[in-house]
Biotite code that builds the C-alpha atoms (Angstrom):
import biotite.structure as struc

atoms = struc.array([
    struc.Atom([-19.413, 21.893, -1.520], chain_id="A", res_id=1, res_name="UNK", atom_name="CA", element="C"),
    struc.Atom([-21.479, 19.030, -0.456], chain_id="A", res_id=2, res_name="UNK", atom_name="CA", element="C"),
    struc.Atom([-21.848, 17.846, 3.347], chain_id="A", res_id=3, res_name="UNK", atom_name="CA", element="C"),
    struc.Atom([-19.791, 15.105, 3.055], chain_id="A", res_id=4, res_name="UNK", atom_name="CA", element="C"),
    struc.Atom([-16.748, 17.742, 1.993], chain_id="A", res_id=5, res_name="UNK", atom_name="CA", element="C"),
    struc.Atom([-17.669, 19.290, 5.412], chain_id="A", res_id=6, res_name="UNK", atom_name="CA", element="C"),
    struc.Atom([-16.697, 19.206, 8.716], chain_id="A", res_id=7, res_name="UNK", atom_name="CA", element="C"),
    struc.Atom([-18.352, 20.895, 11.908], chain_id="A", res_id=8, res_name="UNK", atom_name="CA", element="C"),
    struc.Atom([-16.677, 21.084, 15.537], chain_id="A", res_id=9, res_name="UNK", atom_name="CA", element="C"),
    struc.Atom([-17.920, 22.650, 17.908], chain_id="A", res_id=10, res_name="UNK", atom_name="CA", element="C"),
    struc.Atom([-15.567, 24.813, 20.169], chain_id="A", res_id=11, res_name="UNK", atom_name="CA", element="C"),
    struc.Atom([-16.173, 23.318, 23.115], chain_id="A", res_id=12, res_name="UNK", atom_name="CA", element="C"),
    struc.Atom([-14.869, 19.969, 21.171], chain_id="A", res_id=13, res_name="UNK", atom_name="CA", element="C"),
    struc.Atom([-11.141, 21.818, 20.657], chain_id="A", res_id=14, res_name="UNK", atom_name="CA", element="C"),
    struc.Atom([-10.985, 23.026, 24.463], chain_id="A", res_id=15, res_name="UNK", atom_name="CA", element="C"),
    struc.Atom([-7.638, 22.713, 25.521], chain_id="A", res_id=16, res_name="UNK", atom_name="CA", element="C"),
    struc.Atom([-6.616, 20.401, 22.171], chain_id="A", res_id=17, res_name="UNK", atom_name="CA", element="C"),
    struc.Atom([-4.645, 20.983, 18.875], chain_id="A", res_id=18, res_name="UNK", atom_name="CA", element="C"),
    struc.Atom([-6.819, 20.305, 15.980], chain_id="A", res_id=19, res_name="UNK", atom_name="CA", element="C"),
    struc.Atom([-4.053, 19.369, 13.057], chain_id="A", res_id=20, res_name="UNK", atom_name="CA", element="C"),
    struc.Atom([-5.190, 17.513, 9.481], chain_id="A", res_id=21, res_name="UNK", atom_name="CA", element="C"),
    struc.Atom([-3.217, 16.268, 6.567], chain_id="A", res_id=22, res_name="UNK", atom_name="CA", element="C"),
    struc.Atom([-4.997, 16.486, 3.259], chain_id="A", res_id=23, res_name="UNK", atom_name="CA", element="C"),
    struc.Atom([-3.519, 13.179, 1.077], chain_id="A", res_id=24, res_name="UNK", atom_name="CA", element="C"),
    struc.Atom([-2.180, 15.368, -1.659], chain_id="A", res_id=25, res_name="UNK", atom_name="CA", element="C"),
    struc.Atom([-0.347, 17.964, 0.786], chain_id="A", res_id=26, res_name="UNK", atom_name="CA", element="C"),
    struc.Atom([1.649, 15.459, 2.803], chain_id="A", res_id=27, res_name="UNK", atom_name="CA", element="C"),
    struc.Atom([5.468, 14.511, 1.709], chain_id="A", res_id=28, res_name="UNK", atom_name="CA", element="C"),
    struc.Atom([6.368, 10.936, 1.868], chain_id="A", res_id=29, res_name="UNK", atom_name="CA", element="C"),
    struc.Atom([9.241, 11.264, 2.861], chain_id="A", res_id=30, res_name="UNK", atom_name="CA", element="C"),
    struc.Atom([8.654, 13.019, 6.233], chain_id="A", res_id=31, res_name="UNK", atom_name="CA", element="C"),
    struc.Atom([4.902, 11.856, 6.450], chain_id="A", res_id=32, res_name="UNK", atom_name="CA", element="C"),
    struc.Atom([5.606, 7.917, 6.804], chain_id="A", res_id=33, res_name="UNK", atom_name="CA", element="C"),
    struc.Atom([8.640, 7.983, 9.418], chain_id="A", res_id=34, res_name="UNK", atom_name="CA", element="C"),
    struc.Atom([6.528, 10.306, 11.719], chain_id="A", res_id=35, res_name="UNK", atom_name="CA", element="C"),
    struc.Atom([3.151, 8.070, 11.204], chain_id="A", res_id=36, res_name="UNK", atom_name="CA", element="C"),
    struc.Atom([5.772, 5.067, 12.479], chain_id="A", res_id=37, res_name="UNK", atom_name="CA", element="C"),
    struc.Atom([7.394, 7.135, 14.504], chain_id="A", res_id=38, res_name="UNK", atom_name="CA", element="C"),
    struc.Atom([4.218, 7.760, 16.358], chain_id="A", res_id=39, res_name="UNK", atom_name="CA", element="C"),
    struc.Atom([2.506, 4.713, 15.945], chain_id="A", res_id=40, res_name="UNK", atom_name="CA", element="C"),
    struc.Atom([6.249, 3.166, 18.368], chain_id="A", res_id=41, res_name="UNK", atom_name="CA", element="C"),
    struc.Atom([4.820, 5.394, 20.707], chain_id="A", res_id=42, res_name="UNK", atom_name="CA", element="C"),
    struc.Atom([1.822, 4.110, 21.238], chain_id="A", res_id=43, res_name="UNK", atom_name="CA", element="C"),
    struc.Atom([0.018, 6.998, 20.196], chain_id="A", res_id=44, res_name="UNK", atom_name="CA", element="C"),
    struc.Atom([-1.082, 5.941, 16.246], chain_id="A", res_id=45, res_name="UNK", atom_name="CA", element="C"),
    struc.Atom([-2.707, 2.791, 16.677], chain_id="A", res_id=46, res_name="UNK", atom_name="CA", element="C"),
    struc.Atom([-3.264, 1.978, 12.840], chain_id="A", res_id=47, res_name="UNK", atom_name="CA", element="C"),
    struc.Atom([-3.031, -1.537, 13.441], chain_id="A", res_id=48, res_name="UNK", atom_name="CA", element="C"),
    struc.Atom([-6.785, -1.094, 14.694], chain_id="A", res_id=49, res_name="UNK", atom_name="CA", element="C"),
    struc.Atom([-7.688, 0.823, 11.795], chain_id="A", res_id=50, res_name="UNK", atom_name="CA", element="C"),
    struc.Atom([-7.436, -2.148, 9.987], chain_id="A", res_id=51, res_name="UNK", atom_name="CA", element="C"),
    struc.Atom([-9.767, -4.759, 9.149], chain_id="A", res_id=52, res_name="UNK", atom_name="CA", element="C"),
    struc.Atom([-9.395, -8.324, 7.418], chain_id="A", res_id=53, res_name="UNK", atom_name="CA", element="C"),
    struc.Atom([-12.347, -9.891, 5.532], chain_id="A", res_id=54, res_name="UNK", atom_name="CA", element="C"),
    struc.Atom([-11.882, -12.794, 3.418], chain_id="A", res_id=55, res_name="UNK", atom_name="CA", element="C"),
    struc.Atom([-13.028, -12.034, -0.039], chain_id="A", res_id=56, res_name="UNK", atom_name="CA", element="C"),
    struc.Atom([-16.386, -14.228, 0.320], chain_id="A", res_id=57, res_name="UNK", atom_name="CA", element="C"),
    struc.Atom([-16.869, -11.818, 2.940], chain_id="A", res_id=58, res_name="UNK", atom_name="CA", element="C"),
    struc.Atom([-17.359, -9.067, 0.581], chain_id="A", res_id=59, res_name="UNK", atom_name="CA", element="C"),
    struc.Atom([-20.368, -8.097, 1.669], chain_id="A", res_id=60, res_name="UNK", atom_name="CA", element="C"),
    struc.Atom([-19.900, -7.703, 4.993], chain_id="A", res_id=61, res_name="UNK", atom_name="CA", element="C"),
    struc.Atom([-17.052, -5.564, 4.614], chain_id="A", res_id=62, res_name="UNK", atom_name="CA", element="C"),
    struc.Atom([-18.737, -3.251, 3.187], chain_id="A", res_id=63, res_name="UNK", atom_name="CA", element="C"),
    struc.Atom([-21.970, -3.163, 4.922], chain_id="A", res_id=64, res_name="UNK", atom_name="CA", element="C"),
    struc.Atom([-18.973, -2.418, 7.802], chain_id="A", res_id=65, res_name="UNK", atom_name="CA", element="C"),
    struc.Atom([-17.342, 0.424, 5.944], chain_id="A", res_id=66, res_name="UNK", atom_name="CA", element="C"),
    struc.Atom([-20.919, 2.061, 5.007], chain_id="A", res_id=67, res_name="UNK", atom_name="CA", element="C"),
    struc.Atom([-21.619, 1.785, 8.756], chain_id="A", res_id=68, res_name="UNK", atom_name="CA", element="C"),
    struc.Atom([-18.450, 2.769, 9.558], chain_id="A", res_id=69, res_name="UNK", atom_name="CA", element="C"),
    struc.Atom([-17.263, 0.347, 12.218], chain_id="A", res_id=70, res_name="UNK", atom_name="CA", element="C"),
    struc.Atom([-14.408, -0.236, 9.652], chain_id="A", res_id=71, res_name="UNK", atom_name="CA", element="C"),
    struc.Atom([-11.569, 2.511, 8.724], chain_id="A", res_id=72, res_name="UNK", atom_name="CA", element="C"),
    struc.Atom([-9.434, 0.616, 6.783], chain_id="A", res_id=73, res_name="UNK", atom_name="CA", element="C"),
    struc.Atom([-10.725, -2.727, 5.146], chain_id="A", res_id=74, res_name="UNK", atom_name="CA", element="C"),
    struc.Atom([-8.216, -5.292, 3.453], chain_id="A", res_id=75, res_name="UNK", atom_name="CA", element="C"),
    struc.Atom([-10.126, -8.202, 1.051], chain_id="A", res_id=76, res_name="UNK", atom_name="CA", element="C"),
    struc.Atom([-7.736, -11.460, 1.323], chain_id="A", res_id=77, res_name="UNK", atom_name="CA", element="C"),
    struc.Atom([-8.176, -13.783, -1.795], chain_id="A", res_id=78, res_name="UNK", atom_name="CA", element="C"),
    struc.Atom([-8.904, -17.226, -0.241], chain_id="A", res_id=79, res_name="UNK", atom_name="CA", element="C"),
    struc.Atom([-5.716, -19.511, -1.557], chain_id="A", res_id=80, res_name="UNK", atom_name="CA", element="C"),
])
């Protein structure tokens, strides 16, 4: 297993929380998506900000962001 299959938290980082993952290939569809919307009406999924727009001259850029990681999601738009 390399380090970047890895993941290290420290106790002290879980005090008091609920640590809970979804690995893509074990979530259903069908129950995954309404709760993702579900919680995102809440107010407590923000994926809108997970998102990023870059115009495809931009390409660069984008990914310089998503090596850096100051991007989560990143979207190229063709320029029409």
């Amino acid at each position: 297993m390399s380090g970047a299959d890895q993941l290290t938290i420290r106790p002290v980082q879980l005090s008091g929380r609920k640590l809970t993952y979804v690995i893509e290939e074990s979530s259903q569809p069908h129950t995954f998506i309404p709760s993702m919307i579900g919680f995102w009406c809440q107010g407590r999924f923000p994926f809108d900000r997970l998102v990023q727009l870059y115009r495809l001259a931009d390409t660069n850029e984008a990914e310089a962001d998503a090596r850096s990681g100051s991007t989560v999601k990143l979207v190229l738009m063709l320029d029409c």
